[in-house]
C-alpha positions in Angstrom: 0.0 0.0 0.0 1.2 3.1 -0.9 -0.2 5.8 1.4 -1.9 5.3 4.7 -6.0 5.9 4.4 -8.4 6.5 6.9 -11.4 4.7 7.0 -14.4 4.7 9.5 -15.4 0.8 10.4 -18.6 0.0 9.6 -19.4 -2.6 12.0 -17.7 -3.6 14.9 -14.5 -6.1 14.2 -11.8 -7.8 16.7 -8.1 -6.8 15.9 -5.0 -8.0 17.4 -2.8 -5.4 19.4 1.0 -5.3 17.3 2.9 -6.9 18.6 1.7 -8.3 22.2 -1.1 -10.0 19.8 -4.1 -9.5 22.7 -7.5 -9.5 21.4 -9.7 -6.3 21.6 -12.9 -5.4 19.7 -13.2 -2.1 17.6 -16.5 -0.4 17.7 -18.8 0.4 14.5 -18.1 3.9 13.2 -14.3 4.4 15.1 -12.1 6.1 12.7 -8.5 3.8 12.1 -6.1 4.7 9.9 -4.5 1.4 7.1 -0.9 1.5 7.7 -0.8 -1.8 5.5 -1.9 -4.5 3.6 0.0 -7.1 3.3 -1.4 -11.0 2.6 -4.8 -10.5 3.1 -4.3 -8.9 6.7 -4.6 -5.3 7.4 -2.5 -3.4 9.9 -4.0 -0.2 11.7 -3.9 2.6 14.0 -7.0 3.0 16.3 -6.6 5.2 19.5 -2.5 5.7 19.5 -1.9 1.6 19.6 -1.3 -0.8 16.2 -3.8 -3.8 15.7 -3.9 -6.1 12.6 -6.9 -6.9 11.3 -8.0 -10.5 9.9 -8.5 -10.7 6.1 -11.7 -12.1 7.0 -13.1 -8.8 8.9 -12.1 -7.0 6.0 -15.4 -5.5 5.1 -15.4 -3.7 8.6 -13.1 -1.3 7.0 -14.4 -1.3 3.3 -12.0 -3.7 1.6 -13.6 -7.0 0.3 -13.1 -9.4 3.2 -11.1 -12.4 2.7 -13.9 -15.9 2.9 -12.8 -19.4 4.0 -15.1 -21.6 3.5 -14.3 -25.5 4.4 -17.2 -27.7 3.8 -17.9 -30.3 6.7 -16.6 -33.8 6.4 -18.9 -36.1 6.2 -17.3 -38.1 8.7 -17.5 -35.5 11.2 -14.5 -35.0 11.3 -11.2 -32.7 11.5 -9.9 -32.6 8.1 -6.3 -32.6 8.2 -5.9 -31.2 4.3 -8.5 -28.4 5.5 -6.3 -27.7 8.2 -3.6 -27.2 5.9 -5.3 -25.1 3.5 -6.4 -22.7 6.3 -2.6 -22.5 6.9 -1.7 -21.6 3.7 -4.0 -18.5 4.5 -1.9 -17.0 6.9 1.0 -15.1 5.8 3.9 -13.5 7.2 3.7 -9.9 8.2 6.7 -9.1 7.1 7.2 -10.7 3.7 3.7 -11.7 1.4 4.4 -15.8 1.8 2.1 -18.0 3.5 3.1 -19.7 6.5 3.4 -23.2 4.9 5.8 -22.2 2.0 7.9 -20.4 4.5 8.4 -23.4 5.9 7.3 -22.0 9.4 4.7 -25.5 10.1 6.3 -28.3 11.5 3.8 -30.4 12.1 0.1 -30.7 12.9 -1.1 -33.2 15.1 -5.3 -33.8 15.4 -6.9 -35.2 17.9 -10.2 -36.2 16.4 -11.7 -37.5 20.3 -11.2 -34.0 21.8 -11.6 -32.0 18.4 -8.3 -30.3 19.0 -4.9 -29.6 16.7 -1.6 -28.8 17.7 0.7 -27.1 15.6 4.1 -26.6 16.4 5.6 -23.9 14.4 8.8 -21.5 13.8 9.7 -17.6 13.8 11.5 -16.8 11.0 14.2 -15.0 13.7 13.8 -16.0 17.6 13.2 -12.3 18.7 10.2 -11.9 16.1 8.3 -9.3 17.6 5.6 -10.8 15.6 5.0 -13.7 17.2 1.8 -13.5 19.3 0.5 -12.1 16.2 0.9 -15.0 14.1 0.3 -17.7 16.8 -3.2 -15.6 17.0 -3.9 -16.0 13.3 -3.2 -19.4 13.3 -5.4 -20.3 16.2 -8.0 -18.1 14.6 -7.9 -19.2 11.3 -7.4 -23.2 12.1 -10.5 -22.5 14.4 -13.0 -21.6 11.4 -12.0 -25.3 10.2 -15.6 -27.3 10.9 -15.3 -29.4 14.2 -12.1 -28.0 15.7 -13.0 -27.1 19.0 -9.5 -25.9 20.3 -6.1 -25.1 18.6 -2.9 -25.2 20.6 0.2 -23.7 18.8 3.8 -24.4 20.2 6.4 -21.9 19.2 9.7 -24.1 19.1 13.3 -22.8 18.0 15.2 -26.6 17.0 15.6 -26.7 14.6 16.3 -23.0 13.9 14.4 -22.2 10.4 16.6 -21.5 7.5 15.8 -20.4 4.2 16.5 -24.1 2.7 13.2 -24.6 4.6 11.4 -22.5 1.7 9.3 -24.3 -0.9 10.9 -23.5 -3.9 8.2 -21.1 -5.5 8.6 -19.0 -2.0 12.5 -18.9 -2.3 11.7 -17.4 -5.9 9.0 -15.4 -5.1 11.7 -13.5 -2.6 14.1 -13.6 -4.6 16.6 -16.0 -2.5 16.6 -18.8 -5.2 20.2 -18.8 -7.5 
């Protein structure tokens, strides 16, 4: 995004506080300024603090919002592949490449008799002021998969990511493949 805009939200949306990642609800009709827009998240000022809005309130502040829609099994339930495909939603704040090709998922573990996934996943860089932002969108978004009742992400540093860890279309699309 080019310039920053003011908008007014239309309806009332939850944001994330940058970068402590606590949840708080923005009233219909507050003014917020777009600092950025970057993978389908939207980063704003409201009231002297930063928040980052999900793609998927999107229309709270005029843009078209981003729609994830994950049919239910038939089995009832977790699908593993949906769980997957609502990580490749996610992307980091920093550079436009979802989660998955960053190579940031290590693994994703379901259990189907308490309806819960754990994800244990990486920083790009230890210190990633990010963080509780992205463990936040990841709990939100794995959440909206039908019959997960609880997401638990574990932030683990061993092994410390690398940019071998890059599916190859992400190490091109940033330019890191030779």
């Amino acid at each position: 995004m080019a310039a920053q805009k003011m908008v007014v939200t239309e309806r009332e949306c939850t944001a994330r506080l940058v970068p402590a990642g606590d949840m708080t609800v923005i009233p219909e009709g507050e003014f917020v300024t777009i600092t950025q827009e970057l993978g389908g998240n939207y980063t704003v000022t409201w009231r002297g603090n930063m928040y980052r809005i999900d793609g998927t309130d999107a229309d709270a502040i005029g843009r078209t919002a981003k729609v994830l829609d994950f049919p239910e099994p038939e089995d009832s339930k977790i699908s593993e592949q949906q769980v997957w495909d609502a990580l490749e939603t996610i992307y980091d704040p920093e550079i436009p490449i979802n989660l998955v090709s960053l190579g940031l998922i290590y693994t994703v573990n379901i259990d189907q008799s308490s309806k819960a996934v754990n994800i244990a996943m990486t920083l790009t860089a230890p210190g990633c002021g990010m963080g509780p932002v992205l463990v936040g969108d990841v709990e939100y978004r794995v959440g909206m998969v039908p019959f997960v009742d609880s997401v638990d992400v574990d932030l683990v540093f061993d092994p410390p990511w690398s940019r071998e860890m890059m599916s190859e279309e992400a190490q091109l699309e940033a330019g890191l493949f030779f």
